[in-house]
N, C-alpha and C positions, 0 to 999 in steps of 0.2 A: 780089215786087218787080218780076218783069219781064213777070207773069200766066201762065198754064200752068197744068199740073195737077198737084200732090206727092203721089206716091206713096212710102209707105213699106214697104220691104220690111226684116223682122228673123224672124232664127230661133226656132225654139220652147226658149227659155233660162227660167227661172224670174223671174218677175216680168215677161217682157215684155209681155204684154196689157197691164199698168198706164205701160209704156212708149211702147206703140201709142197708147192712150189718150189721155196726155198729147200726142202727137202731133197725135191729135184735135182736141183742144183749141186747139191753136197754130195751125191752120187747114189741116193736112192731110187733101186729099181721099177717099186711100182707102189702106186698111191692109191689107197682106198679110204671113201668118205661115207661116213656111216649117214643117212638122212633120218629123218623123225623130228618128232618133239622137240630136240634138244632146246631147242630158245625158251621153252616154257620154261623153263628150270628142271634138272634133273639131278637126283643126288646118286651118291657114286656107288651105291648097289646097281643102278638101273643101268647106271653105263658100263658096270665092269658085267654085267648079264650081258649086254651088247656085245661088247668088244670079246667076251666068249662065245658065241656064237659065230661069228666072223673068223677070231683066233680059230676052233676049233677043223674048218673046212681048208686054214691056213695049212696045220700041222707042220706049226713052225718047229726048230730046234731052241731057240733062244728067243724068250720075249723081255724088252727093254722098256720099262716104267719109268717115270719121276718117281718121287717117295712121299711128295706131300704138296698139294696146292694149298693157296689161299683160302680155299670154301670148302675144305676137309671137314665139315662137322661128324660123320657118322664114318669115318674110317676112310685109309688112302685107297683109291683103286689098285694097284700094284696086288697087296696080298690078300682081297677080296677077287681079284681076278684069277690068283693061284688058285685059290680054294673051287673056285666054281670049274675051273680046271682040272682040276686031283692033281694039281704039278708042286713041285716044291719051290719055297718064295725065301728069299736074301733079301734086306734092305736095307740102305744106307751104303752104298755100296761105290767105290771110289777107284776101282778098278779090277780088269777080268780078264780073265788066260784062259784057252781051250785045249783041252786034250783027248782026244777020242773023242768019247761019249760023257765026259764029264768037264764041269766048267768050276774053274777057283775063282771065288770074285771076294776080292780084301774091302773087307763092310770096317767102318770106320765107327769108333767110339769115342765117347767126353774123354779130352782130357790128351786127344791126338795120337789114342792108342788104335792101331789098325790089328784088326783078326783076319785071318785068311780060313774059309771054308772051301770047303770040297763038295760040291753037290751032280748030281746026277741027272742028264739031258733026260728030258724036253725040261726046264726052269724058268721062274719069272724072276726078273733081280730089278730093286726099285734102285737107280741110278742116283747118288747124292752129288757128285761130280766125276767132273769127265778127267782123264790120266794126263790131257792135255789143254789149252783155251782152247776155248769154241772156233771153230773157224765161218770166219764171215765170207761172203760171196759177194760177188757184186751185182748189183740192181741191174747190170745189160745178161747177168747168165739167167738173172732168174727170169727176169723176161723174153729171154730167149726159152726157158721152160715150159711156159707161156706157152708157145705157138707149138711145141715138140712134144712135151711131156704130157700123159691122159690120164686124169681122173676118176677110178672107176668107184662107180656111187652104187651103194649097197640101202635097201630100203630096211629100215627096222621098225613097223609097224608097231611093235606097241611095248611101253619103257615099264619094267615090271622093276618098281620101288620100294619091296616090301623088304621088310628088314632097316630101311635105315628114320635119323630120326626127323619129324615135322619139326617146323621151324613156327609155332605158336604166337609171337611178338618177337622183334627186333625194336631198342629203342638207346636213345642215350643215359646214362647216368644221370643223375638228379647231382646239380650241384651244392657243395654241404662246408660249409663256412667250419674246417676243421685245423688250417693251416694257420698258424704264428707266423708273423715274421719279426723277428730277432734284430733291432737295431742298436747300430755301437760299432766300436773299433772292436780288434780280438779279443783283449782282455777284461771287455764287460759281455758282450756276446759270450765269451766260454765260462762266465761266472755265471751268466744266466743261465745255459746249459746243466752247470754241477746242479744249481739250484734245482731247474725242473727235474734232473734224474732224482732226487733228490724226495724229492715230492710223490713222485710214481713209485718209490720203491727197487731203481734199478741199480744205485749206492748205497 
């Protein structure tokens, strides 16, 4: 939109080449794949120390985040990645304007309220949505990326995790026999309601 050059930087996760690709396809310039550990599991201190080290030999003007994955436990990489940068971090952020050396990007809040900030190049801004739908490609460009587009694979020898937090047990709930169920037409069901509030103290 504003011309420059998109660099995509993602770790070596299963499926990303086909990820990279489609990238390709959408018209970015060059692909870089972080290799390591990453399949062991990595929490997101160790990759945003990754993707700055990488960032940093980039010296990009503008870096574009998500704001929150699925397996966020110990903080999103977006402003974990600012900090290990010294750059300044925006997130939730749902649309961006450039001017010189500074970038507006309107960070959205509860409640459908949009703020507009002013920040100062080089920035990270974690992206909540895009100003338009995504645009899809089709499966003969992306295969045609395939054969045209390269890959360039950056080795990261060793995933430094400190700072975030171990994951100690993972288990399900215990299930606990606490649910009523309330049977009747409405007008004995909402009598039995008065009753129980009735009982608790909430009438």
């Amino acid at each position: 939109k504003f011309g420059g050059q998109v660099t995509i930087v993602a770790p070596d996760l299963e499926g990303m080449d086909d990820v990279l690709y489609t990238a390709a396809a959408k018209g970015a310039d060059r692909l870089i794949k972080l290799t390591g550990d990453f399949e062991e599991g990595v929490n997101n201190h160790a990759l945003a120390r990754a993707f700055a080290a990488t960032v940093k030999e980039l010296q990009p003007d503008l870096i574009l985040t998500g704001v929150q994955g699925n397996n966020d436990l110990d903080g999103s990489v977006g402003p974990l990645l600012a900090e290990y940068l010294g750059m300044s971090y925006v997130g939730y952020v749902a649309g961006v304007s450039l001017d010189g050396d500074k970038v507006s990007a309107q960070k959205e809040y509860p409640g459908g309220l949009i703020g507009e900030m002013e920040v100062k190049l080089p920035a990270v801004l974690g992206i909540q949505a895009a100003e338009e739908p995504p645009r899809y490609v089709a499966v003969s460009k992306v295969r045609q990326m395939m054969q045209t587009a390269s890959i360039e694979e950056q080795d990261i020898s060793e995933l430094d995790s400190n700072g975030g937090l171990e994951t100690a047990r993972m288990y399900l709930p215990e299930a606990a026999e606490r649910a009523e169920m309330i049977m009747g037409d409405e007008e004995e069901i909402a009598a039995k309601l008065v009753e129980i509030f009735k009982e608790i103290g909430v009438i």
